[in-house]
Each structure stands twice: as structure tokens, then as C-alpha cells.
C-alpha positions as a printed Julia matrix, in Angstrom:
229×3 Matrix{Float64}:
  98.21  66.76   79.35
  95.82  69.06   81.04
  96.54  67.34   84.53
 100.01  67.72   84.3
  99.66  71.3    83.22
  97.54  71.69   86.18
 100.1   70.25   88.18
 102.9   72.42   86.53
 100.76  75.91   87.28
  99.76  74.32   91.0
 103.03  73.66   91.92
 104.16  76.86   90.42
 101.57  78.66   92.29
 102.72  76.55   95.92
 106.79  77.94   94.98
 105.79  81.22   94.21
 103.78  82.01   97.11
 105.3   80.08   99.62
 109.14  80.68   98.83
 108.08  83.83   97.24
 106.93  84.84  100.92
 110.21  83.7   102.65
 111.98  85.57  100.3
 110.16  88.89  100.0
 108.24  89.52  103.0
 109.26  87.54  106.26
 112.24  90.15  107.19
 110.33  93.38  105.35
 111.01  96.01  107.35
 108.61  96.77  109.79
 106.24  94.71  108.82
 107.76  91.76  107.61
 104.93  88.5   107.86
 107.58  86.55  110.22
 107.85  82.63  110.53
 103.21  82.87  110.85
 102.74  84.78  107.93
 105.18  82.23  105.87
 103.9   79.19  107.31
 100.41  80.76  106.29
 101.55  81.24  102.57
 102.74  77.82  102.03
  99.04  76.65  103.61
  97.16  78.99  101.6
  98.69  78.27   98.35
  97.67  74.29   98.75
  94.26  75.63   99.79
  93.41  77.78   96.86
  94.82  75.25   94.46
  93.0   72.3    95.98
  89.73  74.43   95.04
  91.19  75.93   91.91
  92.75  72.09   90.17
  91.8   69.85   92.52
  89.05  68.28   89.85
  91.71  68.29   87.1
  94.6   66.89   88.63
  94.01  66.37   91.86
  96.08  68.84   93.09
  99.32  66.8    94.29
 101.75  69.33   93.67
 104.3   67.23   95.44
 105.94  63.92   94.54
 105.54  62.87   98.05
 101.73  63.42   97.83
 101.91  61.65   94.1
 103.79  58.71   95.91
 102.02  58.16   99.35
  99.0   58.46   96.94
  99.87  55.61   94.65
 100.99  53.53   97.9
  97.57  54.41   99.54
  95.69  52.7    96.55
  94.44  56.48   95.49
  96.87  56.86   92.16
  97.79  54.88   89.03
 101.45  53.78   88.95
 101.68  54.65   85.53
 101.18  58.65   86.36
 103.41  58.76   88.96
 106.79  59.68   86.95
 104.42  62.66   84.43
 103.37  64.06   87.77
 106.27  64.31   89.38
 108.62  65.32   86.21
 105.22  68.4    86.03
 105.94  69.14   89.68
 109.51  69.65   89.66
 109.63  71.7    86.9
 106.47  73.98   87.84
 108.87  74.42   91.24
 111.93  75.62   88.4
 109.94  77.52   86.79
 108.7   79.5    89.97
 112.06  79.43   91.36
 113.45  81.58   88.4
 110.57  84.41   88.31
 111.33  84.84   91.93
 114.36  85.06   91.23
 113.91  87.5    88.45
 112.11  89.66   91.17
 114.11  89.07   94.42
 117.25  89.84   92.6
 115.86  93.4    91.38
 116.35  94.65   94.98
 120.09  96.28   95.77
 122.32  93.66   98.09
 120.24  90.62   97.21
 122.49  87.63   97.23
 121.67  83.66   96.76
 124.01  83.01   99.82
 121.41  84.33  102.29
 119.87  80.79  101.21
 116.6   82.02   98.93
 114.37  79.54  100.78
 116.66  76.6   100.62
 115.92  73.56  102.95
 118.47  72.56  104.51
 120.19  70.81  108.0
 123.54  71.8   109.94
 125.15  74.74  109.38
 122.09  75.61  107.1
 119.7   74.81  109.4
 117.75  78.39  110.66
 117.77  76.54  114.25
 121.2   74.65  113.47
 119.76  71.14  113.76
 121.54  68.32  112.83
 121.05  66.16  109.79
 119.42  63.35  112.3
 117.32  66.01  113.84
 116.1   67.04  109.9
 115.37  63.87  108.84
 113.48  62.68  111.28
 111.24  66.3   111.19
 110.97  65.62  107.85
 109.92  62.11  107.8
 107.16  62.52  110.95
 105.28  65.9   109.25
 105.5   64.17  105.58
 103.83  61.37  107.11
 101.23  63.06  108.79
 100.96  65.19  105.96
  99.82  62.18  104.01
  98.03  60.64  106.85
  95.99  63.75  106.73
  95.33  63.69  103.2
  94.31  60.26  102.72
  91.9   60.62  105.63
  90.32  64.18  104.35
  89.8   62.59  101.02
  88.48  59.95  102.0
  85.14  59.34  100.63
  83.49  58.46  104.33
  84.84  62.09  105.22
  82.92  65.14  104.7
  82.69  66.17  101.21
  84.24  69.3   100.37
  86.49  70.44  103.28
  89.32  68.6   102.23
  91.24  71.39  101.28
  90.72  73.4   103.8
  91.94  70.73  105.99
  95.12  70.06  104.07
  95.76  73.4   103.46
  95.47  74.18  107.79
  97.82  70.81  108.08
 100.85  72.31  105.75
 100.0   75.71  107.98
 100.89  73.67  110.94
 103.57  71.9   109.4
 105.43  74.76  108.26
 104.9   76.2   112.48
 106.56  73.27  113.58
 110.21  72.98  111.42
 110.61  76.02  109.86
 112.77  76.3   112.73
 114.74  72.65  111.65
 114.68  72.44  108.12
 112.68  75.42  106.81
 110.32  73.08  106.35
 110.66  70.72  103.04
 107.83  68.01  102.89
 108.31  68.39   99.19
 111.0   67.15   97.24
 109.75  69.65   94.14
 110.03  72.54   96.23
 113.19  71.84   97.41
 114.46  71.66   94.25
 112.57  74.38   92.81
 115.02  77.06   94.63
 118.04  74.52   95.64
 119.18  74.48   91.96
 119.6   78.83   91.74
 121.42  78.37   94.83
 123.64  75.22   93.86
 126.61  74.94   96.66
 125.53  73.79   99.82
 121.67  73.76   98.69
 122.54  71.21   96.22
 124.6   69.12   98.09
 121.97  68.57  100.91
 119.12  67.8    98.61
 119.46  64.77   98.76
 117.6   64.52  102.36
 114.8   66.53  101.06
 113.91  63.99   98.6
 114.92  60.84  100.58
 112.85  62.02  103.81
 109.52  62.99  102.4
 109.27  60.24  100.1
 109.74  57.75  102.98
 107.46  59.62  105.27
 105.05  59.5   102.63
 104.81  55.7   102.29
 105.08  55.65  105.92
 101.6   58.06  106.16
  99.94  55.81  103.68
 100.46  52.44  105.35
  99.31  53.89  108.25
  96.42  54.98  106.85
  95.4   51.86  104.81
  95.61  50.04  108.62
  93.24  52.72  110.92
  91.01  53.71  107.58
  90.84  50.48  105.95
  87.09  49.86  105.8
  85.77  46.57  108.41
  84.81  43.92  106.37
């Protein structure tokens, strides 16, 4: 129980901070933190966690990471489903205390998106729904291909966070602009479901893509990393 807890306040933590910037500071007036200072949040929050859980849990805080984990050879089967149920609602949970504070300003509304993911129409770029899911499959599986190589126990002990944490920076650089950036089905759902409509309805892709790029990352992985016999 005390790694999905950890998982629960991680991914908490990851919604709070990352969405919680989207929401509240990337159009602040003045000094709003912009598509940088968002993309930082989202890397930051995965960096302090890493330090904070990572010995409990591990510090997944997405199913995709739980999955491309277990696919890797790096995670029991039988955890998978705890960790992910933990993950998704850690994401609820943040989702509603943001919402508790976003919607304490005058003229907040849910239809400006509230960090939603989403493709089309709903897209910040406009993208199409190919154009998501392929954005989403490639940085998911890098994402994993980057975790299952900085974890690795030939890599250099200890800087796997910070490594991780700079890779979701990047991630977040590269398709905020497509999808405002999923690679997590748990966030995704974390502020989809306050939004419901059109959030809800194209959920589906934010699920289906990273947990395909994530076995994609980790097959990868086990063929460059596999250790020579």
C-alpha cells in the first residue's frame, strides 16, 4: 500500500504542478511562464518526485511508464493494474483541487479547455488526429526509451531523474503545440473528466497512443541495451 500511495501523491504532485501551471500561470498577465515555463513544470514535477518516491514506488506516475516498464522486463505483471488504478486517481484528485482554485478567479470557464489534451479543433496548433497520434506515440516512446536506458544499472547511478525529468522538459517543447502534450494516459484523464464534452470524447487517443508508444520504447530498448552475451 505504501507504493501505491506514493504513486497516488506522485502523480498528484505531476497534475498539480504541471496542469496547475497551464492553468494558472502560462497567460498571467505580464508575466505569464508561456509554453517554457509549462513545459518546465511538467519536467520538474517528475524530477522532484523521482528523488522524493523514487525508492518507494519507483516513481511511475504514468500507466505508460508502469506498462513499457513491465514490457521492458523492469515491473511485475501483477502490479501493473494497483499502479495504474493509484495513478489515475492521484491525476482526479489533483484535477479537482485545481479546480477548486482555478475556478475562484471571476470568468473562469472549463470551455477554455483546463489543460485538456486534445487533436482537431482542440488542438492549440489545430493538428489533426493523425498528426496527434503519431506525436504522441514517437515522444511516449522515447520517453520510455529514455527511462529504461537512465535506469539502467550500467548507467550512472543517481542522475536518472534528472535525466527523465530534462526528457519530459523536452517533450512537453516539442507538442505542446499538437496535443498539449499527453504522454500520460492518467493525466489526461485527471482534467478530461471536469471538462467532459469534447475532452472526454477524445480521450480515447490519449490512452491508446502512449500506451503503444510505450511498448514500442521498450522493445527498442531490450534490442540496443540488451546486454552481449
Amino acid at each position: 500500500m505504501k507504493k501505491y500511495g506514493a504513486e497516488f501523491f506522485g502523480t498528484f504532485w505531476l497534475v498539480l504542478g504541471g496542469c496547475g501551471s497551464a492553468v494558472l500561470a502560462a497567460a498571467f498577465p505580464n508575466v505569464g511562464i508561456g509554453l517554457l515555463g509549462v513545459s518546465l513544470a511538467f519536467g520538474l514535477t517528475v524530477l522532484t518526485m523521482a528523488f522524493a518516491i523514487g525508492h518507494i514506488s519507483g516513481c511511475h506516475l504514468n500507466p505508460a511508464v508502469s506498462l513499457g516498464l513491465w514490457a521492458g522486463g523492469r515491473f511485475p505483471a501483477k502490479e501493473l493494474v494497483p499502479y495504474i488504478i493509484s495513478q489515475v486517481l492521484g491525476a482526479i484528485a489533483a484535477g479537482g483541487v485545481l479546480y477548486l482554485i482555478a475556478s475562484g478567479k471571476s470568468g473562469f470557464e472549463l470551455s477554455s479547455g483546463f489543460a485538456s489534451n486534445g487533436y482537431g479543433t482542440h488542438s492549440p496548433g489545430g493538428y489533426s488526429l493523425l498528426a496527434a497520434l503519431i506525436t504522441e506515440i514517437v515522444m511516449t516512446m522515447m520517453f520510455l526509451l529514455v527511462i529504461l536506458g537512465a535506469t539502467d544499472k550500467r548507467a550512472p547511478q543517481g542522475l536518472a531523474p534528472i535525466a527523465i525529468g530534462l526528457c519530459l522538459t523536452l517533450i512537453h517543447l516539442i507538442s505542446i503545440p499538437v496535443t498539449n502534450t499527453s504522454v500520460n494516459p492518467a493525466r489526461s484523464t485527471g482534467v478530461a473528466l471536469f471538462v467532459g464534452d469534447w475532452a472526454t470524447s477524445q480521450l480515447w487517443l490519449f490512452w491508446v497512443a502512449p500506451l503503444a508508444g510505450s511498448l514500442l520504447g521498450a522493445a527498442i530498448y531490450r534490442f540496443i541495451g540488451g546486454e552481449e552475451n
